[in-house]
C-alpha positions in Angstrom: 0.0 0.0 0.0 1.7 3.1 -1.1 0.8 6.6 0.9 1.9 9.8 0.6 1.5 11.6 3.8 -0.3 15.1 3.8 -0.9 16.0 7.0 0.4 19.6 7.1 -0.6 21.6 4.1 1.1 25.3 4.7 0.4 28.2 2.8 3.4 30.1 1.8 2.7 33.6 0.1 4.1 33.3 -3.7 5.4 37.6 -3.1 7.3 36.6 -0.1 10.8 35.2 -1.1 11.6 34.4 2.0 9.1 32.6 2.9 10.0 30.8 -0.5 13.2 29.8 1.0 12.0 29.3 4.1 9.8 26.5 3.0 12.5 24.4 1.8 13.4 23.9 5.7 10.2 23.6 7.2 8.5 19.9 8.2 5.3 20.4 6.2 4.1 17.1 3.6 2.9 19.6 1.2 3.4 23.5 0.4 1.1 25.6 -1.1 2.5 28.2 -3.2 0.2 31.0 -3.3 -0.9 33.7 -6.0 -4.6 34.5 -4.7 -5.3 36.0 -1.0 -2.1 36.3 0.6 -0.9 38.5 -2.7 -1.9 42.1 -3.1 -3.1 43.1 -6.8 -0.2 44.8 -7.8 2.7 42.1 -7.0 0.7 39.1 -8.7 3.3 39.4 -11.4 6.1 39.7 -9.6 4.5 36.8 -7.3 4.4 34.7 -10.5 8.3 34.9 -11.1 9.1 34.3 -7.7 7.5 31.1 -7.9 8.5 30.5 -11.3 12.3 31.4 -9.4 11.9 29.2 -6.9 10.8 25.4 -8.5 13.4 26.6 -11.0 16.5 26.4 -8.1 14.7 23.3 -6.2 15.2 21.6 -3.0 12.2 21.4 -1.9 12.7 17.7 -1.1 10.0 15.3 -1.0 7.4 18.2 -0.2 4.6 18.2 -2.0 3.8 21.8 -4.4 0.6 22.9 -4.8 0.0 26.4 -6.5 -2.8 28.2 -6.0 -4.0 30.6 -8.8 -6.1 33.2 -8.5 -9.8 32.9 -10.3 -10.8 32.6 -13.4 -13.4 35.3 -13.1 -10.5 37.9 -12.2 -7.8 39.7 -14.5 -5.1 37.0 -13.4 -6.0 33.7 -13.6 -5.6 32.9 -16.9 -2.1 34.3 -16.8 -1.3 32.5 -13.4 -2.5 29.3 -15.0 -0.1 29.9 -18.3 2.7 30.6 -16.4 2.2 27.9 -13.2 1.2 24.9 -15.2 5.0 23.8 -17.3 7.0 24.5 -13.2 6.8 21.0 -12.0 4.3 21.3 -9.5 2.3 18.7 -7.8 -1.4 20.7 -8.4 -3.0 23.8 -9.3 -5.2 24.8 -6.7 -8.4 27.1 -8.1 -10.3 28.7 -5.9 -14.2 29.4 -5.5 -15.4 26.6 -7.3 -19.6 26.2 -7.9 -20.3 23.2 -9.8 -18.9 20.1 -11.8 -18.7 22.4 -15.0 -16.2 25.1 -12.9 -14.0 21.6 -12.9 -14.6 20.4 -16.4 -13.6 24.0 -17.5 -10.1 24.2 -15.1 -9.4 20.7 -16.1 -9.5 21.8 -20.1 -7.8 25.2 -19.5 -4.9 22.5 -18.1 -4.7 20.2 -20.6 -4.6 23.2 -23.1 -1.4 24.2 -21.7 0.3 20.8 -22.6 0.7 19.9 -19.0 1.7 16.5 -18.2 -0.9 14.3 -16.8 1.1 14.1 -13.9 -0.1 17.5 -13.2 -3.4 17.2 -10.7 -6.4 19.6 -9.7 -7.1 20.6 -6.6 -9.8 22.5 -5.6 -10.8 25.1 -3.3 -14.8 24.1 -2.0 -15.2 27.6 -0.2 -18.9 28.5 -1.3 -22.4 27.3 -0.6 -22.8 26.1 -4.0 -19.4 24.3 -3.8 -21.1 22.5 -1.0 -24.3 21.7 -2.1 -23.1 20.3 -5.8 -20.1 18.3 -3.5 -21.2 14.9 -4.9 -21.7 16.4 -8.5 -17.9 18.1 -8.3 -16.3 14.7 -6.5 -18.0 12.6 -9.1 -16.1 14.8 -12.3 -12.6 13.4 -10.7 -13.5 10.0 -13.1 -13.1 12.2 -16.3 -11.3 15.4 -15.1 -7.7 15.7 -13.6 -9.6 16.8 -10.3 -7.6 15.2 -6.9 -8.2 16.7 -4.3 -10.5 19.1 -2.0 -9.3 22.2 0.0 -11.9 23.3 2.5 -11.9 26.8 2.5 -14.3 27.3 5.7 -13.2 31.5 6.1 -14.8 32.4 2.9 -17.6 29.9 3.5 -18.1 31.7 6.5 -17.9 35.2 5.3 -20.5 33.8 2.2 -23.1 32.3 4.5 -23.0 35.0 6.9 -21.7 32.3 9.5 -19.3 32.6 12.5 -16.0 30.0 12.8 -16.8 29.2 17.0 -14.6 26.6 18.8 -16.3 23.3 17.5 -17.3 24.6 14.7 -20.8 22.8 15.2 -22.5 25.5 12.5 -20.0 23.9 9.8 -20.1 20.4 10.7 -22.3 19.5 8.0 -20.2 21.5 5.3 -17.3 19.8 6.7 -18.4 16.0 6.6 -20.6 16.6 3.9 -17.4 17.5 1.3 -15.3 14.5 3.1 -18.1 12.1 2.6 -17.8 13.3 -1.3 -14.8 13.3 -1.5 -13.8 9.9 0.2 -17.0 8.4 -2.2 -14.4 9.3 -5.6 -11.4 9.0 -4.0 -9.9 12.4 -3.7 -7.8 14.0 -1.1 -9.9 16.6 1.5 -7.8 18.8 3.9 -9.0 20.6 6.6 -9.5 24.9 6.7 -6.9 27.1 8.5 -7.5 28.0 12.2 -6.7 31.6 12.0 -5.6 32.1 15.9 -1.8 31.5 15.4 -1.2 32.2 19.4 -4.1 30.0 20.6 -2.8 26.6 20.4 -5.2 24.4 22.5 -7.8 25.9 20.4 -5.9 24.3 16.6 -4.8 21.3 18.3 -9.0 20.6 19.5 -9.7 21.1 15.8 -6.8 19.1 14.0 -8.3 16.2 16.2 -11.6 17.4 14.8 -10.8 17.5 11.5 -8.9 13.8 12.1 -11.9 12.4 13.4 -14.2 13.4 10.4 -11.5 12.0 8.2 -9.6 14.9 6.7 -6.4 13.8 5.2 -4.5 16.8 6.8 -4.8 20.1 7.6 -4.4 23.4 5.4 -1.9 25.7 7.8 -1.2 29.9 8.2 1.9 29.5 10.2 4.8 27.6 10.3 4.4 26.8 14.4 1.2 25.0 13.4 3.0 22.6 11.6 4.6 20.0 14.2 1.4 19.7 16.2 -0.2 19.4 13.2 1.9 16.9 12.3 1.8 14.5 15.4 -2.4 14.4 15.6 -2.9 13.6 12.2 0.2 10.6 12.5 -1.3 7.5 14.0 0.1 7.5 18.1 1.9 4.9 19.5 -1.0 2.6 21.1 -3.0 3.1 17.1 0.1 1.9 15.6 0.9 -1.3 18.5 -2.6 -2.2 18.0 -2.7 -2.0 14.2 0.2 -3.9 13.8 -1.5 -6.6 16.3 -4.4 -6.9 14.2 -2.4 -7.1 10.7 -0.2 -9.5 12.2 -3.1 -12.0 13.6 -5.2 -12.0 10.4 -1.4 -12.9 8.6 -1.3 -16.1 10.9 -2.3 -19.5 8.8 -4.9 -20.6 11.3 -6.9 -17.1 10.3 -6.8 -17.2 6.7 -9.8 -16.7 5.2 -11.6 -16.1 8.6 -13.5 -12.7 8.3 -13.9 -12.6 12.3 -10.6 -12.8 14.4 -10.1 -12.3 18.8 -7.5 -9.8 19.5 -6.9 -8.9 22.9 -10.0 -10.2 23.8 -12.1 -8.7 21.0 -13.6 -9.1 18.0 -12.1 -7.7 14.9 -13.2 -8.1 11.4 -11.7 -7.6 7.8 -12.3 -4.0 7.8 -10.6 -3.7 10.7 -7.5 -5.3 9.3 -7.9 -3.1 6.4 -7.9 0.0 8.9 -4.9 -1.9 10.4 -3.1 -2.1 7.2 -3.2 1.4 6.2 -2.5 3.0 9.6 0.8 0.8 9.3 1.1 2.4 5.6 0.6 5.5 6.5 3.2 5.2 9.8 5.9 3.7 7.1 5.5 6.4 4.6 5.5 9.5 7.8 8.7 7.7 9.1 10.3 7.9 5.3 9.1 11.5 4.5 11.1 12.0 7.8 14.2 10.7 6.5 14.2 13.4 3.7 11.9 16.3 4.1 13.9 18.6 6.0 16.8 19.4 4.0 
């Protein structure tokens, strides 16, 4: 089972070079590169080359890129798109998606740039429509280079005149309702940013939130967020004893072919194993993004 981990998904401003270089020695899985909010109108060009600058010189590692472009709907997307899509990145991330059609357009406007299929969509899912036509936008990833889901939950709140409170039990349904799509078509789905840098009881409450709804990772403002971010979305110690337990008792030759095992006194069943088997995955591929990612 091969598994890329992406449990820290940071958002590093495309104008800042510093926090261009910067990124190369920080511990998140995956970067993303940004043109749209964190860049002020006038230095989107200059944002552009900086990026362009930067996947030009490398050592990035095993890091994930994603870049995020601004709209199509605005005076720069089209020209972010030309000039992002032939750098090597991971993704293009577009923002303020509505409907299937918003993804069937992006996923032309790549392929007319020649990218190489290697080259995957990401999405942000930021509005109320986004949310509502979630099945209809997950389902597009069988024809479309669409990948993965990026909750956007501060401009879902600003657009349904909502409020981000600690639980986040108005956005609960938003939340699961875009993981449930996209676990359904087998796309990636990360978490919103927690926006108070300074209170960290508060992000580490909703990393295990986002966790327990089944968000790959979590999208981060702040390179402090990233190592607690890290360790609550990495299976603990007791997950990982207990997985390997179960993967290694369904493995013995008196079990084959049983579907219900005792371990430890209780009753486990294939789909358990299969939970066993990737939280072992996942642990082996966190323990080898180690090895590398900080360079």
């Amino acid at each position: 089972m091969s598994i890329r981990p992406r449990r820290s998904v940071l958002y590093m401003p495309g104008s800042n070079a510093r926090a261009l270089e910067k990124a190369r020695t920080l511990a998140a899985d995956c970067l993303i590169l940004d043109l749209e909010d964190a860049v002020a109108p006038g230095a989107k060009a200059a944002a552009r080359e900086q990026i362009a600058q930067a996947l030009a010189a490398g050592g990035y590692g095993r890091r994930e890129i994603i870049i995020r472009i601004n709209g199509f709907d605005t005076e720069w997307g089209e020209d972010d798109l030309a000039a992002m899509a032939p750098l090597g990145a991971d993704a293009i991330l577009v923002p303020k998606v509505d409907d299937a059609a918003d993804i069937e357009t992006a996923s032309a406007k790549l392929d007319a740039t020649g990218a190489p299929d290697t080259l995957a969509l990401w999405v942000m899912m930021e509005t109320p429509l986004a949310v509502l036509n979630a099945r209809d936008i997950a389902e597009s990833a069988t024809r479309t280079r669409l990948a993965a889901f990026v909750m956007g939950t501060n401009d879902l709140a600003k657009e349904m005149l909502g409020h981000l409170t600690p639980g986040r039990t108005p956005f609960l349904g938003p939340l699961a309702t875009c993981a449930l799509a996209g676990r359904a078509y087998g796309l990636g789905i990360f978490d919103g940013v927690f926006n108070d840098i300074a209170d960290v009881d508060g992000f580490a409450a909703e990393c295990r939130q986002g966790r327990e709804i089944g968000f790959d990772g979590k999208t981060l403002i702040h390179p402090s967020q990233i190592a607690p971010c890290n360790d609550i979305f990495s299976p603990d110690d007791d997950e990982l004893t207990q997985a390997r337990k179960i993967v290694e008792a369904f493995e013995q030759p008196e079990n084959q072919g049983k579907a219900v095992i005792a371990v430890d006194g209780r009753m486990v069943e294939l789909l358990h194993a299969e939970i066993a088997r990737r939280t072992v995955a996942v642990a082996a591929a966190i323990e080898e993004m180690a090895e590398g990612a900080v360079q």
